[in-house]
C-alpha positions as CSV (number, residue, x, y, z in Angstrom):
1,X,-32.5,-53.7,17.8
2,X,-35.7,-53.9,20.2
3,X,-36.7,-51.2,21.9
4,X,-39.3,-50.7,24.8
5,X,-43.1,-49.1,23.6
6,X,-43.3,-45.7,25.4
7,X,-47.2,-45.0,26.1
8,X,-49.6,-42.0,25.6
9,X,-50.3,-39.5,28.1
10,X,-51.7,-36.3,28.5
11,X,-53.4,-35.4,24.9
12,X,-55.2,-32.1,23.5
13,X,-56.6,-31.2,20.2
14,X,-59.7,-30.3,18.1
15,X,-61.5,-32.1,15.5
16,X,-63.1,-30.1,12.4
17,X,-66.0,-31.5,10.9
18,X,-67.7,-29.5,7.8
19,X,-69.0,-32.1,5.7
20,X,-72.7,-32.0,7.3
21,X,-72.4,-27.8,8.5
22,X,-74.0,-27.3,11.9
23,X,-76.6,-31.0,11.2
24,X,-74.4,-32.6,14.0
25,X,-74.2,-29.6,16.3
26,X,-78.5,-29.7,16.1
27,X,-78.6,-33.1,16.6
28,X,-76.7,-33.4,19.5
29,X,-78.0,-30.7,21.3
30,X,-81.5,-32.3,20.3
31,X,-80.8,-35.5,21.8
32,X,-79.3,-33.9,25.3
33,X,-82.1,-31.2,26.0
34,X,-85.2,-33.5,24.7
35,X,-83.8,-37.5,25.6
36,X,-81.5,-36.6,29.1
37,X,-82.7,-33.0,29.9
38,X,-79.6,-31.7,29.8
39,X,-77.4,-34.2,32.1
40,X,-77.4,-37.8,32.4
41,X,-74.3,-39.6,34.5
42,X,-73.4,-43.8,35.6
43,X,-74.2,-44.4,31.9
44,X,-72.0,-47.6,30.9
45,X,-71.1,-48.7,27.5
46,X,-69.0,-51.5,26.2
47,X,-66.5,-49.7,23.4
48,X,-64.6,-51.0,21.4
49,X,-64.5,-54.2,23.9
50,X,-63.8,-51.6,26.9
51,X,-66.4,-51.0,29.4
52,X,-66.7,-47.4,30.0
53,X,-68.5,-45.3,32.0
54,X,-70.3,-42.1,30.3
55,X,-71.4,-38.6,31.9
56,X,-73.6,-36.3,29.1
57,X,-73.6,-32.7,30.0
58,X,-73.0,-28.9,28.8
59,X,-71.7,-25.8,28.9
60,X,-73.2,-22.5,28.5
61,X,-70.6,-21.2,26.1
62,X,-70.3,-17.5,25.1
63,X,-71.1,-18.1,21.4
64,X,-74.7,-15.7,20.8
65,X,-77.1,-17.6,18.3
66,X,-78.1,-16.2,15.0
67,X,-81.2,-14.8,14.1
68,X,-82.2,-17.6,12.2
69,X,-81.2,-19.9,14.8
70,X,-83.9,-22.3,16.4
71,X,-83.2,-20.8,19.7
72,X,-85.0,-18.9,22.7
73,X,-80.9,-18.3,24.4
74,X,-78.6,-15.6,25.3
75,X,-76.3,-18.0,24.3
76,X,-75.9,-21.5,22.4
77,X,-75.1,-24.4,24.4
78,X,-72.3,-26.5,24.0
79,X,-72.8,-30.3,24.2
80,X,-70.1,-32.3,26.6
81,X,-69.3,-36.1,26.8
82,X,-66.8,-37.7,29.4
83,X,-65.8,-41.1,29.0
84,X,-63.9,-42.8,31.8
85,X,-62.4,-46.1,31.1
86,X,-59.9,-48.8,32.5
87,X,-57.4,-47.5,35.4
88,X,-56.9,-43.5,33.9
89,X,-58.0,-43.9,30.4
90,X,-60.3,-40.6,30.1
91,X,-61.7,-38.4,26.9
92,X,-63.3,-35.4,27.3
93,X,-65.1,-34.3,23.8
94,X,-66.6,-30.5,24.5
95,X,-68.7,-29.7,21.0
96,X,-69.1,-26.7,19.5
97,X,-70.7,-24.9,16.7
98,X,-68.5,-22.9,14.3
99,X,-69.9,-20.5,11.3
100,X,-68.1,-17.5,9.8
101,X,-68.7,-14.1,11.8
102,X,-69.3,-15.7,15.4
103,X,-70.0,-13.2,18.1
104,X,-70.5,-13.0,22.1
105,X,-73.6,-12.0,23.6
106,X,-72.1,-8.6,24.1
107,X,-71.0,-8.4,20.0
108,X,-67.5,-8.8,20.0
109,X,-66.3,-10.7,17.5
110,X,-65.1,-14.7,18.0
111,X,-62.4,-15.2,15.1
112,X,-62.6,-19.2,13.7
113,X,-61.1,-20.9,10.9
114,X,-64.4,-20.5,9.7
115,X,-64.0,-17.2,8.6
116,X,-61.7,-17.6,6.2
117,X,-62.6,-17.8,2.5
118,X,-61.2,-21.1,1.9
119,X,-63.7,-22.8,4.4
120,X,-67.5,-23.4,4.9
121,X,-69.5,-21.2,6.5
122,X,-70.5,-23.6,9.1
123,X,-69.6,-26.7,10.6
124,X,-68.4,-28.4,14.1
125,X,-65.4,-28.3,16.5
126,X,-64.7,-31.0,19.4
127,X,-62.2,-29.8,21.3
128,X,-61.0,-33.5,23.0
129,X,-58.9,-33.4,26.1
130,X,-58.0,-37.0,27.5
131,X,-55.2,-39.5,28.6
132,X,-53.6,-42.7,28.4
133,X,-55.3,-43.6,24.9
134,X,-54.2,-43.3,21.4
135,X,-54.7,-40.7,19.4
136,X,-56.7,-42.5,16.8
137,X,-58.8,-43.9,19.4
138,X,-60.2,-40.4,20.2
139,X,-61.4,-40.0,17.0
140,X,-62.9,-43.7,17.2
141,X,-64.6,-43.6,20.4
142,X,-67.0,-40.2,20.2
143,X,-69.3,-41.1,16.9
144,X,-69.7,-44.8,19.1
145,X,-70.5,-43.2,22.5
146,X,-72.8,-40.9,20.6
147,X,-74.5,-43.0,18.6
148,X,-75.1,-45.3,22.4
149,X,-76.3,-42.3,24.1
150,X,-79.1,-42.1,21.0
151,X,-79.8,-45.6,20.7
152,X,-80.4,-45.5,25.0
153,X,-82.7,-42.6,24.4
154,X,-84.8,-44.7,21.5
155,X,-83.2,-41.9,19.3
156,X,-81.0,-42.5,15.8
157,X,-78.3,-40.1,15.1
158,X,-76.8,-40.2,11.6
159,X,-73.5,-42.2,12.1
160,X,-71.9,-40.2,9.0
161,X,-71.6,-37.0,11.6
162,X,-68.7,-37.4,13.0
163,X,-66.5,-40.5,11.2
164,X,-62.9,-40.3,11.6
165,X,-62.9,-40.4,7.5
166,X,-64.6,-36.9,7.8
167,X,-62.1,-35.0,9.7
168,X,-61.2,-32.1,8.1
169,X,-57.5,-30.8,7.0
170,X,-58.0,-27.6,9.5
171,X,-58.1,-30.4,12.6
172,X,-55.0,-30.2,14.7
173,X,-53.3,-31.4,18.2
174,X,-51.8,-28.7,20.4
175,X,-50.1,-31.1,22.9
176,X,-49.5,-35.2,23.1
177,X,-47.5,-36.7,25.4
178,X,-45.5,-39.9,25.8
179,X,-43.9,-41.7,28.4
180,X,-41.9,-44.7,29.9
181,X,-41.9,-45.7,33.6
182,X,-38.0,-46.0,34.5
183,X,-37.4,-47.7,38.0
184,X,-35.8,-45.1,40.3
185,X,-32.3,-46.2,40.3
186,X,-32.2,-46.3,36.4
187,X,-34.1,-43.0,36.8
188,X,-30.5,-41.5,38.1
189,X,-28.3,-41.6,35.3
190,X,-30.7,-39.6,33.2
191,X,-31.4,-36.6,35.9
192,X,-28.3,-36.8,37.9
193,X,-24.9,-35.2,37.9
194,X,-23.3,-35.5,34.1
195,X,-27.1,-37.3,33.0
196,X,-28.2,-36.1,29.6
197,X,-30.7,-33.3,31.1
198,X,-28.0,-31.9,33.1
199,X,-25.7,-31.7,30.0
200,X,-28.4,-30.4,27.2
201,X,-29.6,-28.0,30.2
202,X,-25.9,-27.0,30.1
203,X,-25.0,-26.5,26.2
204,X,-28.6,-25.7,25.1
205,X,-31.1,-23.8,27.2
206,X,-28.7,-20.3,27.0
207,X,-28.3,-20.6,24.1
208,X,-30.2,-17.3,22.0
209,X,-34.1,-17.8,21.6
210,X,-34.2,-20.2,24.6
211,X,-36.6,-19.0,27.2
212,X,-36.4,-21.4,29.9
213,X,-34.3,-22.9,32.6
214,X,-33.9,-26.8,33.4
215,X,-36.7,-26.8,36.2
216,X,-35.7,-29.2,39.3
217,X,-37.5,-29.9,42.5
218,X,-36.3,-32.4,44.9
219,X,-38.3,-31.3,48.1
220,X,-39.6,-34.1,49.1
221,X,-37.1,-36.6,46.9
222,X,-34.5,-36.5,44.9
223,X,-36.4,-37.0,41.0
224,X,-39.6,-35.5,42.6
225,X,-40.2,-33.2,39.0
226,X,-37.3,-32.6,36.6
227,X,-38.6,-30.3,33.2
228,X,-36.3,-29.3,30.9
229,X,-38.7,-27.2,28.2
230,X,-36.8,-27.2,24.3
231,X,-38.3,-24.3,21.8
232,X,-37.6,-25.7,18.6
233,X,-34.2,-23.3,18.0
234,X,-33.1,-25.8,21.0
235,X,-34.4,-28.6,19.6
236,X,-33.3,-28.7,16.4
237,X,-29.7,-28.6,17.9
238,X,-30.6,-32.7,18.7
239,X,-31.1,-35.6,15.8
240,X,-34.2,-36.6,16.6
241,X,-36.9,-33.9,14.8
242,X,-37.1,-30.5,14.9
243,X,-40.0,-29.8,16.9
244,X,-39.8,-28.3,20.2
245,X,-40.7,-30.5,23.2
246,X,-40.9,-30.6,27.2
247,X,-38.4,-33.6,28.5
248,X,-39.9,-34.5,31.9
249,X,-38.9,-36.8,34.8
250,X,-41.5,-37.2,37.2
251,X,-42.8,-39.0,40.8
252,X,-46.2,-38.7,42.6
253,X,-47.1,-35.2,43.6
254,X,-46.6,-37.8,47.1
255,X,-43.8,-39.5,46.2
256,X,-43.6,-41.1,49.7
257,X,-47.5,-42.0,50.0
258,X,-46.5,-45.4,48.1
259,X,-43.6,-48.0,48.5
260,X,-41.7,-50.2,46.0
261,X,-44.3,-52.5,45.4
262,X,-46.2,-50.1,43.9
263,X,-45.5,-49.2,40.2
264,X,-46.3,-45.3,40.9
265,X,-43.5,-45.0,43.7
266,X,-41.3,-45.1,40.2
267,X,-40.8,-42.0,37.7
268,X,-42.6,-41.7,34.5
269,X,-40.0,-40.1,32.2
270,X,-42.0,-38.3,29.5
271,X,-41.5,-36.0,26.0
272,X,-44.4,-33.4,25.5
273,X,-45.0,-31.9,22.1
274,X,-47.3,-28.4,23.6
275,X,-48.0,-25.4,20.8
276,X,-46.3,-23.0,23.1
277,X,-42.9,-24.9,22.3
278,X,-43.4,-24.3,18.6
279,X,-45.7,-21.1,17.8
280,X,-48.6,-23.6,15.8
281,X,-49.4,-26.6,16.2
282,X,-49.5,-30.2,14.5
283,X,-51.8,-31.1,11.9
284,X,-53.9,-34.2,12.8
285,X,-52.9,-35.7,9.7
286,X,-49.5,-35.5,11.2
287,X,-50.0,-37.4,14.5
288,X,-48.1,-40.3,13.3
289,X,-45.2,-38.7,12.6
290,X,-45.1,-36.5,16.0
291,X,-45.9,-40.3,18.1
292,X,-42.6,-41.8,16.2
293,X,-40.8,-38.3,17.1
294,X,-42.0,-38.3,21.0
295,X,-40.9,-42.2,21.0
296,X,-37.7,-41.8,19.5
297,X,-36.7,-38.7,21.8
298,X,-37.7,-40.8,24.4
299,X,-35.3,-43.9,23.0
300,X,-32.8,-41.5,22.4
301,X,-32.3,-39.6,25.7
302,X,-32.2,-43.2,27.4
303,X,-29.6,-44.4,25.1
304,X,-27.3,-41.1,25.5
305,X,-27.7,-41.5,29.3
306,X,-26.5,-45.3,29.2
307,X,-30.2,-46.7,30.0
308,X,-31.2,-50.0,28.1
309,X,-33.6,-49.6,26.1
310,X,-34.9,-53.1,25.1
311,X,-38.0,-53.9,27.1
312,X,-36.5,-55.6,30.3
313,X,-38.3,-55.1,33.9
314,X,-34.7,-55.0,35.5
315,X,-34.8,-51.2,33.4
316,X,-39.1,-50.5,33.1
317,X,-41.8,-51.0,35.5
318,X,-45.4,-51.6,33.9
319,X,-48.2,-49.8,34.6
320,X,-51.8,-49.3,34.4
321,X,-50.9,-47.9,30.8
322,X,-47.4,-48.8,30.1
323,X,-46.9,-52.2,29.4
324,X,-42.9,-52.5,28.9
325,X,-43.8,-54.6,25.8
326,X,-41.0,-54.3,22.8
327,X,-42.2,-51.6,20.1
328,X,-43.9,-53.1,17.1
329,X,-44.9,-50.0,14.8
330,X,-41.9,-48.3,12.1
331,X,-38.5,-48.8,13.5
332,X,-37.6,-46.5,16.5
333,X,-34.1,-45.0,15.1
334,X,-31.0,-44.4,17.2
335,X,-28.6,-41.4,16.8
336,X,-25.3,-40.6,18.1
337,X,-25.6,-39.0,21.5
338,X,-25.3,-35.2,20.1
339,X,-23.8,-33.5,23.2
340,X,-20.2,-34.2,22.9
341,X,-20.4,-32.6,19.2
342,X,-22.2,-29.4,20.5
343,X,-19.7,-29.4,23.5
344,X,-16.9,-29.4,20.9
345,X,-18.6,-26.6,18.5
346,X,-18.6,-24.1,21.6
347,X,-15.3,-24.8,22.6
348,X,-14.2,-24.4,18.6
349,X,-16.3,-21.0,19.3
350,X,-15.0,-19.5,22.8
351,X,-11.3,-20.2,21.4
352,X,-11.9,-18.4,18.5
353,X,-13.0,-15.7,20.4
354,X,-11.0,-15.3,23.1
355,X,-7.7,-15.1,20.4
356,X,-9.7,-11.8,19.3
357,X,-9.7,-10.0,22.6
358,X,-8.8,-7.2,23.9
359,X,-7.4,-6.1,27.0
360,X,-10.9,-4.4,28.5
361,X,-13.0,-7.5,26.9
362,X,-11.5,-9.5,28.9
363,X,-11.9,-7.3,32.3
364,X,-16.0,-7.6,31.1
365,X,-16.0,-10.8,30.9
366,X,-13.8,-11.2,34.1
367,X,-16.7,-9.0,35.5
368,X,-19.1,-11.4,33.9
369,X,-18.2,-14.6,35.4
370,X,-19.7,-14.6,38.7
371,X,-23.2,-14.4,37.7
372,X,-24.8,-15.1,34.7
373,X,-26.3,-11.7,33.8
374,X,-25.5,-8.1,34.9
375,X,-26.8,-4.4,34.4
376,X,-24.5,-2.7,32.3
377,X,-23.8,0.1,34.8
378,X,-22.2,-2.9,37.3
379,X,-20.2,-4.4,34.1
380,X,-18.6,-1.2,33.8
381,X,-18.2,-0.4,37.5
382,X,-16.6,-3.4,38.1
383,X,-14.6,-3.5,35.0
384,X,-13.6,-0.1,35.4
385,X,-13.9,0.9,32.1
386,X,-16.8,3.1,29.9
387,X,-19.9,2.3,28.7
388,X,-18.7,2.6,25.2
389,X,-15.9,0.4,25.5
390,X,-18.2,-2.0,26.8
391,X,-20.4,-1.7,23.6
392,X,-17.4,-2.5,21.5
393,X,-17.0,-5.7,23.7
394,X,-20.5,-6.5,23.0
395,X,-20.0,-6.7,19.7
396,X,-17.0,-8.3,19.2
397,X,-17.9,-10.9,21.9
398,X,-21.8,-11.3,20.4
399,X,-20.6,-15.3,20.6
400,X,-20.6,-15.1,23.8
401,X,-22.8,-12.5,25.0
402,X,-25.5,-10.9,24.4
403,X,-27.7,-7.4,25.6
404,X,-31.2,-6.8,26.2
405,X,-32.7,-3.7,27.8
406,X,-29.6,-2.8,29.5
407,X,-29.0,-6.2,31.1
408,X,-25.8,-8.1,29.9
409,X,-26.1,-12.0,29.7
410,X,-24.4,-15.0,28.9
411,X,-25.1,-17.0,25.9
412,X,-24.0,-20.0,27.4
413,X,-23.2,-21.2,31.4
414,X,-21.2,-23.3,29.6
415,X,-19.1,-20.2,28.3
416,X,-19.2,-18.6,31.5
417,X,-17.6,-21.5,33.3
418,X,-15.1,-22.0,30.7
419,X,-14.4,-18.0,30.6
420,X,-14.4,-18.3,34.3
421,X,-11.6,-21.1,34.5
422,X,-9.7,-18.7,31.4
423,X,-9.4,-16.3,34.1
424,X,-8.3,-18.5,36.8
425,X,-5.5,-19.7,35.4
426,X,-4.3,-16.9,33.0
427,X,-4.0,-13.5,33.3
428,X,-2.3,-12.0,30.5
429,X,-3.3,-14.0,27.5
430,X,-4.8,-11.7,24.9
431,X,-1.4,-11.2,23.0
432,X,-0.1,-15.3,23.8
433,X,-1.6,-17.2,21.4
434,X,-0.7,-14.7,18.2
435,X,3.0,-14.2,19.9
436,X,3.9,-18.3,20.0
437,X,2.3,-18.7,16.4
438,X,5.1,-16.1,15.3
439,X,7.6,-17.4,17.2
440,X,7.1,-21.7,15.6
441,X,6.8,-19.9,12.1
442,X,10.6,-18.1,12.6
443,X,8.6,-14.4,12.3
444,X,8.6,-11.2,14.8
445,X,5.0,-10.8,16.3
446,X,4.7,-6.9,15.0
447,X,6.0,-9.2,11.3
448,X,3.3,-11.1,11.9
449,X,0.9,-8.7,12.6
450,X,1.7,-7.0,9.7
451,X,2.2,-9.4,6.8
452,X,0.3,-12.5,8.0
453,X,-3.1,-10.7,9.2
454,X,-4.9,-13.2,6.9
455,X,-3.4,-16.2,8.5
456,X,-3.8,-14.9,11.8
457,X,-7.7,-14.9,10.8
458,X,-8.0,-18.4,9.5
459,X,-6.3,-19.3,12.7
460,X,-8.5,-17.0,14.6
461,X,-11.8,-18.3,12.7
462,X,-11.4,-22.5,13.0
463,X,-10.0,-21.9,16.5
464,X,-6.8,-23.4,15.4
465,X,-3.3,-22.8,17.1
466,X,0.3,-24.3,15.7
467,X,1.9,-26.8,17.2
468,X,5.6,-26.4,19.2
469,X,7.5,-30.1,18.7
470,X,9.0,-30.4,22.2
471,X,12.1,-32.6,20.3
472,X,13.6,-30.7,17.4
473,X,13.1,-28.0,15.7
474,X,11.1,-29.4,12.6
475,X,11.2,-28.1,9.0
476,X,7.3,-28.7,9.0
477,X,4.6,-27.0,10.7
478,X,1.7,-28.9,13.4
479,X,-1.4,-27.2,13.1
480,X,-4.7,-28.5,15.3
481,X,-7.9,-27.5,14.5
482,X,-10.8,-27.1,17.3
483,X,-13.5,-26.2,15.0
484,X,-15.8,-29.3,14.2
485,X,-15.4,-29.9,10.5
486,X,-16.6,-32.5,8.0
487,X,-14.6,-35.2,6.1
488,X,-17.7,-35.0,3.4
489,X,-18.6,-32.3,0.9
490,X,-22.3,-33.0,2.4
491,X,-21.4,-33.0,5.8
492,X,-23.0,-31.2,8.5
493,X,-19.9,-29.2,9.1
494,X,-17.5,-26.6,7.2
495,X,-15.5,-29.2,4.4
496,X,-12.1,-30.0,5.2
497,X,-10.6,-29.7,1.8
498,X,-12.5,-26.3,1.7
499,X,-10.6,-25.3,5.0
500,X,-6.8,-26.1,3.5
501,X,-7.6,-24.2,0.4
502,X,-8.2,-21.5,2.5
503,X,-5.1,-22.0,4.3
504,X,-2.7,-22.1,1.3
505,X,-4.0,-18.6,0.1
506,X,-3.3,-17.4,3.8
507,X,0.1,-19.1,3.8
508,X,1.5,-17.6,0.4
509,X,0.0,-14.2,2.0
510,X,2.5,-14.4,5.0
511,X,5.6,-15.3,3.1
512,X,6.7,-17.7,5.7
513,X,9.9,-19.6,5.5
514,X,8.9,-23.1,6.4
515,X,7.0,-24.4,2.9
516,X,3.2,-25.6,3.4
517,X,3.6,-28.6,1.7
518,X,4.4,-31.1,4.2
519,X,3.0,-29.3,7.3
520,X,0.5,-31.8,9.7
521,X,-3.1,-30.5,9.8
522,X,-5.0,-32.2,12.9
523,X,-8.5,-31.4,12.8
524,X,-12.0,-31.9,14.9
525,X,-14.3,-34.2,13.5
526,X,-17.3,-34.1,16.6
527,X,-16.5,-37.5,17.7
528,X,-12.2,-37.2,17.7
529,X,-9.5,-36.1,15.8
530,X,-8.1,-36.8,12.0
531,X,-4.6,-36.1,10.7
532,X,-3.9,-35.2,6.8
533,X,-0.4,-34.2,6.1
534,X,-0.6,-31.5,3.1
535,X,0.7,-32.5,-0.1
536,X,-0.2,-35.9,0.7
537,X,-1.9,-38.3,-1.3
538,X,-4.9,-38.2,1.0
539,X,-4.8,-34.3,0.5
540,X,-5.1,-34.6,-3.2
541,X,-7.5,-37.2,-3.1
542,X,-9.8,-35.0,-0.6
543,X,-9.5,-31.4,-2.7
């Protein structure tokens, strides 16, 4: 299947080279002070077959010079080179020295890799900062905009300084970006109403060790700026890597300064990799990998929202930078859209729990349900309860919420809407589910209670209830299973066959009448429902 080529974007990272020490750092700072005295600008160079325009400058920096340093400076200078090519194609390279025990004019200590035992004690970092190019043609570019700049100034500079093949292993990106440009009306079904931001906004971003909120603004238009930021606990929920990432739907900072003609007046819809996401960052070593896991989020999340994703101008508008051209690198891989599963799994969840509530957990969560966090004090007010009884609802209901510093929050809006429609419609339901299981199974519910406690559990645990047939009484039980479980042994979810041989042990525990063999297990597999009928062939064949 063809897909459309998603671009690059916004890019950071820092190049490590320690093969020649500080040589290049020298030589650099050489050639700026003594050839351009100190700033030269409307420089152009032909790159690569690109004609670019160069600006050679500096920065103080706040890095104080050794001793033994050929310097007459508070502080070393740090050589800068901008290159500006077609339409928004920019790098900014800002070079630095590095060697082991760095220190501010004032002596306070600058920590580097270059302190660290396993590295040299000196060597150069370029911190790049650009957009719209590739990321190997940041690490192309510099050395051949250098070695210009030298050969301009009648100079040589040693064209082994700063290869791409002498990148060291310590070099790394912090953030990379990639994008498509979706006409606005295809734009709709990914941020509107039931669109796949909305729902993994809805089943993810509550979720424990999720810090953020899906981030809309639609002042001036509706799709002016829609961020929806993933830490990787989040992210690793979806199919498509594990590595956090910022999903992003974006117009003009003026959406209405263009009209339709204009490729701008449509959205870029982007997926940012940024450190903050993830705790570290990506090894340069690994930028391939992270460009095929930025393109296939992007893929993905179009597919899941019913976009097409094959390169047709009807869907993508080119740009400057985006060419709506069909992908030609690895093969872009398509997954199952993931939010119907992880809808299922927290229903499974909330039914398991609500069949283990009690009378004042549900009055907290009743209090719960009209905002999605509460001080405790106001729980308990409106609940009128204690505050230990609402500790003991805390940690029976830690599935659905959870406590920090004294405020009491959902989990999930998704289980506060869904607790919140509980309460709606029924009022007296803590006791319902366990009272109709006794009743199908021919048993008094204090019986039950008594003998069939392990049952009641393996109901209670794959959020399963029994089955009433509305025709005849039948000599076999109907049991349906919400939990999301896996036909396979190496499934993502809890084995099936596993499951029933828990529920024969459970069964012979409650001495019921009605034999297991026979009875009709209908259970969850994520995308629908399976029947197996125990006893059958198909049982013995699965256990």
């Amino acid at each position: 299947m063809t897909h459309v080529a998603p671009a690059p974007h916004e890019f950071k990272a820092n190049l490590n080279f320690v093969k020649h020490g500080l040589s290049p750092y020298w030589a650099l700072s050489s050639l700026l002070i003594d050839q351009y005295d100190g700033y030269a600008d409307e420089l152009e160079f032909q790159l690569q077959g690109e004609m670019w325009e160069v600006r050679f400058s500096y920065n103080s920096g706040g890095i104080a010079p050794r001793l033994s340093d050929p310097i007459n400076s508070e502080t070393l200078l740090e050589p800068k080179v901008h290159l500006s090519g077609d339409g928004e194609r920019k790098a900014d390279y800002h070079i630095r020295p590095r060697f082991a025990g760095m220190q501010t004019p004032d002596g306070d200590r600058i920590n580097t890799p270059f302190d660290r035992g396993s590295m040299p004690d000196e060597g150069v970092n370029v911190r790049i900062q650009g957009s719209n190019l590739e990321h190997d043609e940041y690490a192309q570019l510099l050395p051949q905009a250098i070695r210009r700049l030298a050969n301009e100034a009648g100079n040589g500079f040693n064209p082994k300084y700063i290869q791409p093949r002498n990148i060291h292993e310590t070099s790394n990106c912090d953030e990379y970006e990639r994008y498509a440009r979706l006409r606005r009306s295809m734009n709709q079904k990914v941020i509107g109403t039931g669109g796949v931001l909305q729902k993994l906004h809805h089943l993810l971003v509550d979720q424990e060790g999720v810090k953020y909120s899906l981030d809309v603004d639609n002042e001036d238009v509706v799709g002016k700026m829609h961020k929806l930021p993933l830490r990787r606990s989040a992210a690793r929920e979806l199919p498509v890597g594990n590595r956090g990432k910022q999903i992003k739907s974006y117009l003009l900072k003026n959406p209405n300064s263009v009209d339709e003609t204009d490729s701008t007046y449509h959205p870029k819809f982007g997926v940012l990799f940024r450190k903050s996401l993830n705790g570290s960052t990506v090894p340069w070593s690994d930028l391939d990998d992270l460009r095929r896991e930025l393109d296939e989020t992007i893929i993905n999340l179009l597919y899941w929202s019913g976009v097409p994703t094959d390169p047709d101008h009807t869907t993508f508008v080119p740009d400057d930078h985006f060419d709506a051209v069909a992908h030609n690198g690895p093969t872009l891989r398509l997954f199952d859209d993931p939010t119907p599963q992880l809808e299922a799994s927290q229903d499974a969840l909330l039914i398991r729990q609500l069949r283990e509530l009690t009378d004042s957990d549900m009055e907290h969560l009743r209090a719960m349900t009209d905002g999605g966090q509460m001080h405790y004090e106001e729980v308990v007010g409106e609940a009128e309860t204690s505050v230990s009884t609402l500790y003991r609802t805390l940690q029976r209901c830690d599935a659905l919420l959870e406590s920090d510093n004294g405020v009491v929050r959902w989990r999930s809006k998704k289980m506060r809407q869904d607790i919140k429609a509980v309460c709606e419609r029924v009022e007296d339901t803590v006791e319902a589910a366990a009272d109709s299981a006794a009743r199908l199974m021919g048993m008094d519910p204090q019986q039950l209670r008594e003998k069939g406690s392990a049952f009641q559990s393996w109901l209670n645990r794959y959020g399963a209830e029994l089955i009433e047939n509305d025709h005849e009484i039948s000599q076999s039980a109907h049991i349906k299973v919400e939990a999301v479980l896996s036909r396979y042994r190496s499934g993502s979810g809890e084995f099936i066959g596993k499951v029933l041989d828990y529920l024969e042990v459970c069964w012979a525990k409650a001495g019921f009448d009605k034999p297991l063999d026979g009875t009709l297990v209908e259970y969850n597999t994520g995308s629908g429902y399976e029947e197996i009928r125990i006893g059958s062939f198909k049982d013995q064949r699965i256990r």
